[in-house]
C-alpha positions in Angstrom: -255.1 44.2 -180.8 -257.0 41.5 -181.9 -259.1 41.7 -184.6 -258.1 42.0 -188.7 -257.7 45.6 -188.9 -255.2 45.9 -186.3 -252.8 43.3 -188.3 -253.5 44.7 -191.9 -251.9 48.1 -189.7 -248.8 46.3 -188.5 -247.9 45.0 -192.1 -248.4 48.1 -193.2 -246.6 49.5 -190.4 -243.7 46.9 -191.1 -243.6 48.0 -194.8 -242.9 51.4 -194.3 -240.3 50.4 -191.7 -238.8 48.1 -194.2 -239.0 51.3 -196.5 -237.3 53.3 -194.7 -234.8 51.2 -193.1 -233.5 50.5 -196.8 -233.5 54.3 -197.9 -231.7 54.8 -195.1 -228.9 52.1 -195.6 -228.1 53.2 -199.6 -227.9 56.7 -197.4 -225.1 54.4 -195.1 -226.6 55.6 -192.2 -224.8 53.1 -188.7 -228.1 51.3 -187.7 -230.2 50.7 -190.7 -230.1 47.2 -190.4 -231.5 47.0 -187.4 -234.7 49.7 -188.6 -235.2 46.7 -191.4 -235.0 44.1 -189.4 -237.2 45.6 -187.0 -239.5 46.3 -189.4 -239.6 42.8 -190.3 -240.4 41.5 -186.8 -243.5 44.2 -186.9 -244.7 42.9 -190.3 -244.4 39.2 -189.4 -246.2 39.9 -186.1 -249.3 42.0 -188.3 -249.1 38.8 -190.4 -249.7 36.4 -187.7 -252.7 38.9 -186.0 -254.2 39.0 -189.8 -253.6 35.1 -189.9 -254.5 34.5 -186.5 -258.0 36.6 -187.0 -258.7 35.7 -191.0 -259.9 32.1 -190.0 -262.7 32.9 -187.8 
């Protein structure tokens, strides 16, 4: 898991966590908060791999 295309995937992967985490909170569902901020953590990790990788 070390070259671009593996952290383009993880901020995508994020985002749609993210997404859904949110749909899922205006739905007032216990434990949405934890699906976004999870989803953050995944897209901030994809971010640093695309980071990471971009400058070589």
């Amino acid at each position: 898991m070390n070259d671009k295309k593996s952290g383009v995937m993880l901020i995508a992967l994020g985002s749609a966590i993210v997404f859904i985490g949110i749909v899922l909170y205006l739905m007032e569902i216990i434990g949405a908060t934890g699906m976004i901020l999870l989803g953050i953590a995944v897209e901030l990790a994809g971010a640093y791999i695309f980071w990471k990788n971009r400058k070589r």
